[in-house]
C-alpha positions as CSV (number, residue, x, y, z in Angstrom):
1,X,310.8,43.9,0.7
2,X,311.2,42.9,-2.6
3,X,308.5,41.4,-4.8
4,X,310.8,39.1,-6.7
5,X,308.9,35.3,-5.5
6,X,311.3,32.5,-7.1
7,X,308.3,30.0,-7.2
8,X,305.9,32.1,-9.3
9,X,308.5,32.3,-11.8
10,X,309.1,28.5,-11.9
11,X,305.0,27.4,-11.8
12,X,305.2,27.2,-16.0
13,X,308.3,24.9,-15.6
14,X,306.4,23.1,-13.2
15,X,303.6,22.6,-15.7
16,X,306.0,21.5,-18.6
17,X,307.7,18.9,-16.6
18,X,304.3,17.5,-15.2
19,X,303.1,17.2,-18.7
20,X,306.5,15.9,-19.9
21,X,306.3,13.1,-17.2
22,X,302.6,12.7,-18.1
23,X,304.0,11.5,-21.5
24,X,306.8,9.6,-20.3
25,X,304.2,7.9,-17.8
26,X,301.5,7.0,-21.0
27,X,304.4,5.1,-22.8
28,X,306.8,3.3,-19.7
29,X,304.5,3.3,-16.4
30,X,301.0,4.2,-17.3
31,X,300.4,3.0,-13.5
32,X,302.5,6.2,-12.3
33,X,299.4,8.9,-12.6
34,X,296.1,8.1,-11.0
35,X,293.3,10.7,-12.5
36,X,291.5,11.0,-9.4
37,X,295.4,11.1,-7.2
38,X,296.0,14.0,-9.8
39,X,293.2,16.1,-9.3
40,X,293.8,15.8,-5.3
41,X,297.5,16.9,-5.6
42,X,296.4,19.7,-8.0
43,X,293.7,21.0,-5.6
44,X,296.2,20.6,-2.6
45,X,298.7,22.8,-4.9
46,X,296.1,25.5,-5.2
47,X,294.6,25.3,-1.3
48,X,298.5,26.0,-0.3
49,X,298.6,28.8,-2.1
50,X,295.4,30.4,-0.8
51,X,296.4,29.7,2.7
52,X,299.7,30.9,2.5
53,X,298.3,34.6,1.0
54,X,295.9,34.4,3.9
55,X,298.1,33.1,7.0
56,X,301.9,33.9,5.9
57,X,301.5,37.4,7.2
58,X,301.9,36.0,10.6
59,X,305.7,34.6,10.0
60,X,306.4,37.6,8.0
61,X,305.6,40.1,10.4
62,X,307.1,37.6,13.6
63,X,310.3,37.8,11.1
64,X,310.3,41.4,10.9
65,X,310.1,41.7,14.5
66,X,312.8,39.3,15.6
67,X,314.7,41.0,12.6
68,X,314.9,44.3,14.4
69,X,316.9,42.5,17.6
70,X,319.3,40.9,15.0
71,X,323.1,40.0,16.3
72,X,325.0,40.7,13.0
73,X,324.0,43.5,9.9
74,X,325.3,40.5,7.2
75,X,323.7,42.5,4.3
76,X,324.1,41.5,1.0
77,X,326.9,40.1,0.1
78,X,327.4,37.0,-2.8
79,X,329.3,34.6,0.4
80,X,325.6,36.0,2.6
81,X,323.2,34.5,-0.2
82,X,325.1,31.5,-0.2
83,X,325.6,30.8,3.8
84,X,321.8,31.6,4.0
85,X,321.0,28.9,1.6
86,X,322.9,26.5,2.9
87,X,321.7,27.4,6.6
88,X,318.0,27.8,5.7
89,X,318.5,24.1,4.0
90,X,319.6,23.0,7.8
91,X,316.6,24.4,9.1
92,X,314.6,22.7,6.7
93,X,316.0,19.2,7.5
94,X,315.2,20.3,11.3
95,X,311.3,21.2,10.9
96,X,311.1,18.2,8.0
97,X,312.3,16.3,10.7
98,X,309.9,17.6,13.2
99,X,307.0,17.0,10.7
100,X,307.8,13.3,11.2
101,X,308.7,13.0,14.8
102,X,306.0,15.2,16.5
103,X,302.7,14.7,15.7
104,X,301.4,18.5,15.8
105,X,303.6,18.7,12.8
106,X,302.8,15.7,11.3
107,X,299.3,17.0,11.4
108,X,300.1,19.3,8.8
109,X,303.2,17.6,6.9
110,X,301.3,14.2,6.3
111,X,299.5,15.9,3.4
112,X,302.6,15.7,1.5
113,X,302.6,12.1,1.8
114,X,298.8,11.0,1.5
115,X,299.2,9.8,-2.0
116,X,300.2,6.4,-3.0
117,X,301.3,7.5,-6.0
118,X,305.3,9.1,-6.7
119,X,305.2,11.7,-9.4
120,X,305.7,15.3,-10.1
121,X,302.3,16.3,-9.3
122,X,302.8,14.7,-5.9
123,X,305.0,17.5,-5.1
124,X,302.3,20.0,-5.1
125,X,300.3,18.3,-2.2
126,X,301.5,21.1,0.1
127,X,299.9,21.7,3.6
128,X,297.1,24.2,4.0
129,X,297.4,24.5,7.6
130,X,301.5,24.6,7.4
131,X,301.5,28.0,9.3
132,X,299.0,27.4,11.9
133,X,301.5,24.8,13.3
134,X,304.2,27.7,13.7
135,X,306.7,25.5,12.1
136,X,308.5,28.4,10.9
137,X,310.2,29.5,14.3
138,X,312.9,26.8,13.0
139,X,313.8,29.8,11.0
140,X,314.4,32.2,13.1
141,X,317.5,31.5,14.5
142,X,318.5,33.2,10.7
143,X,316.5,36.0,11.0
144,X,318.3,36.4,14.7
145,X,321.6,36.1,12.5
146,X,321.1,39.2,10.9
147,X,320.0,37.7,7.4
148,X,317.9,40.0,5.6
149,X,314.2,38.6,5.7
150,X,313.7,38.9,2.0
151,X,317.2,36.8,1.3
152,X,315.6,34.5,3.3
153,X,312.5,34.0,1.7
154,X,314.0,34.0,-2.1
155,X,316.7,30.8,-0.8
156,X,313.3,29.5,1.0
157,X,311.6,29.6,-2.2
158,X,314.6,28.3,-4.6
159,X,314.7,25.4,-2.0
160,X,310.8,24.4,-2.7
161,X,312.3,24.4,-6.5
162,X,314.7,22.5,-6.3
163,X,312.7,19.7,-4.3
164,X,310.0,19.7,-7.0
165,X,311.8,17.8,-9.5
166,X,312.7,15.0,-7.0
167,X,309.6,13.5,-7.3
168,X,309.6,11.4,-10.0
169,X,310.4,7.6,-11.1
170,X,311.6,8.6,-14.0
171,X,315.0,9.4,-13.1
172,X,316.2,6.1,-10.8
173,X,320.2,7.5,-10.2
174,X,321.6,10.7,-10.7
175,X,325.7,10.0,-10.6
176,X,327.7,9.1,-7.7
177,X,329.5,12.7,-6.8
178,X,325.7,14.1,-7.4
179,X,324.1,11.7,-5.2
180,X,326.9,11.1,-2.4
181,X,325.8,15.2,-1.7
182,X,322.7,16.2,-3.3
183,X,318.8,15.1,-2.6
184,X,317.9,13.6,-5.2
185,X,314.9,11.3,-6.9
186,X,316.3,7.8,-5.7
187,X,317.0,9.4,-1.7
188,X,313.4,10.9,-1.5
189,X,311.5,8.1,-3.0
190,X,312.7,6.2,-0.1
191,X,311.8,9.3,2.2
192,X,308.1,8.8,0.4
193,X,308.1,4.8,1.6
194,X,306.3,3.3,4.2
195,X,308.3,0.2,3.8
196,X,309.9,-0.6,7.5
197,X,313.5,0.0,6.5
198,X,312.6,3.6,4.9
199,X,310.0,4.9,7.3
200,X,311.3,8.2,8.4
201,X,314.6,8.8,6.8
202,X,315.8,10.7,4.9
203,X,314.6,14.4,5.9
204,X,317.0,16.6,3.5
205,X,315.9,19.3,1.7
206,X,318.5,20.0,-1.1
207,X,321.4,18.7,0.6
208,X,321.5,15.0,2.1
209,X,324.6,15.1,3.7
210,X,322.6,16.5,6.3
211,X,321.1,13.2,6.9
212,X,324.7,11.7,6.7
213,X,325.3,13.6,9.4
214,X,322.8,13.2,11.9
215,X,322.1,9.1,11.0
216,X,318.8,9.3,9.0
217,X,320.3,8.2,6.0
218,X,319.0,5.4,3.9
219,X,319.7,4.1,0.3
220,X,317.0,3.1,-2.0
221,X,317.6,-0.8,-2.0
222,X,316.8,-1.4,-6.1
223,X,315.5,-5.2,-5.3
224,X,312.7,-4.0,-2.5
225,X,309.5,-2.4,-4.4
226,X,309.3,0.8,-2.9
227,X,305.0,1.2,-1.1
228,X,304.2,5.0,-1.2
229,X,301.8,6.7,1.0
230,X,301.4,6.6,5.1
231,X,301.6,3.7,6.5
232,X,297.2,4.2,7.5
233,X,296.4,5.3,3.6
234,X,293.4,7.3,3.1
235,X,291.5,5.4,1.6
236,X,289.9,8.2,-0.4
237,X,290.1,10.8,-2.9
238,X,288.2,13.2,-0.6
239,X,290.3,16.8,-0.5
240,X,289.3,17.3,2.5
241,X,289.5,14.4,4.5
242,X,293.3,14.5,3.2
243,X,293.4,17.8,4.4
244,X,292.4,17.5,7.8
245,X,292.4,13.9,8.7
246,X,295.1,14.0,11.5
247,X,294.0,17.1,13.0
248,X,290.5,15.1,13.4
249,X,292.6,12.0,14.5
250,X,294.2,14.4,17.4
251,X,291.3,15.8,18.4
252,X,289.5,12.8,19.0
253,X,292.7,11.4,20.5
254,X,292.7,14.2,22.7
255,X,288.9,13.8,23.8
256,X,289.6,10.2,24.6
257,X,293.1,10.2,26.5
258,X,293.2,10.3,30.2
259,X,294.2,13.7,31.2
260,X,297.7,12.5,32.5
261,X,298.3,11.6,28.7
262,X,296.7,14.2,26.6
263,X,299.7,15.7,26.0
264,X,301.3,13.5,24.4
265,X,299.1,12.8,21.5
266,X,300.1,16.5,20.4
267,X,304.0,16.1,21.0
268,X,305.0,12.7,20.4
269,X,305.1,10.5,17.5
270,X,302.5,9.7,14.7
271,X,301.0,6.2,16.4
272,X,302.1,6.8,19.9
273,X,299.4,6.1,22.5
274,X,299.3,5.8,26.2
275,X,298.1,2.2,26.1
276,X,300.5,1.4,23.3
277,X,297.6,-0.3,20.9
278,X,299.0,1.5,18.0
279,X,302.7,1.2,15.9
280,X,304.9,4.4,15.6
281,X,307.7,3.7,12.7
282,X,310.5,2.9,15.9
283,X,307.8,0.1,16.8
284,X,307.2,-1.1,12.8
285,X,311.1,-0.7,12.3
286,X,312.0,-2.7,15.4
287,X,310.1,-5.5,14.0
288,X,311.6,-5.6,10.7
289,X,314.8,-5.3,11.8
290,X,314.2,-8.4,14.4
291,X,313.0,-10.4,11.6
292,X,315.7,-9.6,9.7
293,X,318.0,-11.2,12.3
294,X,315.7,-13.8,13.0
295,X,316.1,-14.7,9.0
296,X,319.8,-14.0,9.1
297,X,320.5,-16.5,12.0
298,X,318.2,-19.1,10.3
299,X,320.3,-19.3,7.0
300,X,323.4,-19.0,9.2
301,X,322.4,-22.6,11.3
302,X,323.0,-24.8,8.1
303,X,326.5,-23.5,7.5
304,X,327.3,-24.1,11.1
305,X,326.2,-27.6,11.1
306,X,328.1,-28.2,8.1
307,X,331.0,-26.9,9.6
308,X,330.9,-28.9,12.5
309,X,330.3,-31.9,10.4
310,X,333.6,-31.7,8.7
């Protein structure tokens, strides 16, 4: 296994373009950092790291297992580094997805999007407990391939790259050819929303065509003010009541359910209960979408009238 790790390489460039957007935050949108929000994200940087030393063994070694029943030796070819990339991006899209749509994911994914605030040190609020969820079986399906497990791991760390300069306000539209295929600030701002018409789209990784594809595509709309954060927010500054919050929320779910329904809280969606007293984002969507007929058929009534008049 080589020791080449893509991301240790970029964490000075992650650094500069923090303090670059600090600057460019102080003069246009001094409302963009939050010192306390900061601090969080950096301390949720540094926990993933730890974790990951301490629990990534178990995918490695599951991946060096599943390696040795492989269907294909694809070695090491320039075309292999390339299809890996682009497959490992699919995965991605697939366990993002998850992290929305079943709540033992969300559990860990929803520290990503605990803080209210959209910047570059938003991107380092990565999950501690990311690995305890097994999330990474999405990848295996590569590793059954016959991809290398190191090729896999460098494209799985120049994917966490490239994602890191998406979050930002600075940039509000790359051009059209770059955004019609790429991921890109204005897309995952709107991933970051809890405004009804954003709430869970936009899933891609590097690549949003994926999302094109499988209908969770939505444009940032420039005249609706985009509302970061979870749609419950925090409340907090606390590290680690945004750690663990949801897994607390589960397990007291869990205590409380009847036993016909305990299942459930673990593998449906965030807000779904077995009495229904809570919203999931279909149910907060739904809504949004009926008032927005509700106002569309409104302003439509005066034209009709007139019409019939004449």
């Amino acid at each position: 296994m080589p020791d080449f790790s893509p991301t240790e390489y970029a964490v000075p460039g992650f650094v500069a373009l923090v303090l670059i957007e600090m600057l460019w935050a102080w003069k246009k949108r001094p409302e963009a950092y939050e010192p306390k929000d900061t601090l969080v994200s950096l301390a949720f940087g540094l926990g993933s790291t730890v974790a990951g030393a301490l629990l990534g063994g178990l995918a490695l070694w599951i991946f060096l297992q599943a390696y040795e029943s492989r269907l294909f030796d694809i070695g090491w070819q320039w075309w292999a580094w390339a299809l890996c990339f682009v497959l490992d991006d699919l995965a991605y899209y697939w366990v993002h997805r998850a992290g929305h749509r079943i709540r033992w994911f969300w559990a860990s994914h929803v520290n990503h999007h605990s803080s209210q605030h959209y910047n570059l040190s938003t991107a380092l609020r990565q999950s501690w407990t990311g690995a305890f969820t097994l999330g990474f079986v999405f990848t295996l399906p590569l590793v059954l391939l016959g991809f290398p497990v190191a090729m896999i791991l460098v494209c799985k760390g120049f994917n966490l790259i490239y994602q890191f300069w998406i979050h930002t306000e600075a940039i509000r539209r790359m051009p059209r050819w770059f955004e019609a295929v790429m991921n890109t600030p204005s897309h995952h701002r709107v991933h970051h929303a809890t405004n009804p018409r954003y709430l869970d789209r936009n899933y891609a990784g590097v690549f949003i065509v994926w999302d094109k594809m499988f209908g969770t595509f939505e444009p940032e709309v420039d005249d609706e003010p985009i509302r970061y954060g979870i749609v419950r927010q925090l409340g907090s500054f606390n590290l680690l009541w945004a750690v663990f919050h949801e897994w607390i929320g589960i397990a007291q779910d869990l205590w409380r359910a009847p036993w016909g329904s305990k299942l459930g809280y673990l593998l449906r969606e965030p807000g779904w209960t077995h009495d229904g007293s809570r919203d999931t984002s279909d149910t907060i969507r739904a809504r949004w979408l009926a008032r927005q007929g509700t106002q569309a058929d409104t302003a439509q009534k005066p034209i009709e009238r007139a019409g019939e008049a004449a």
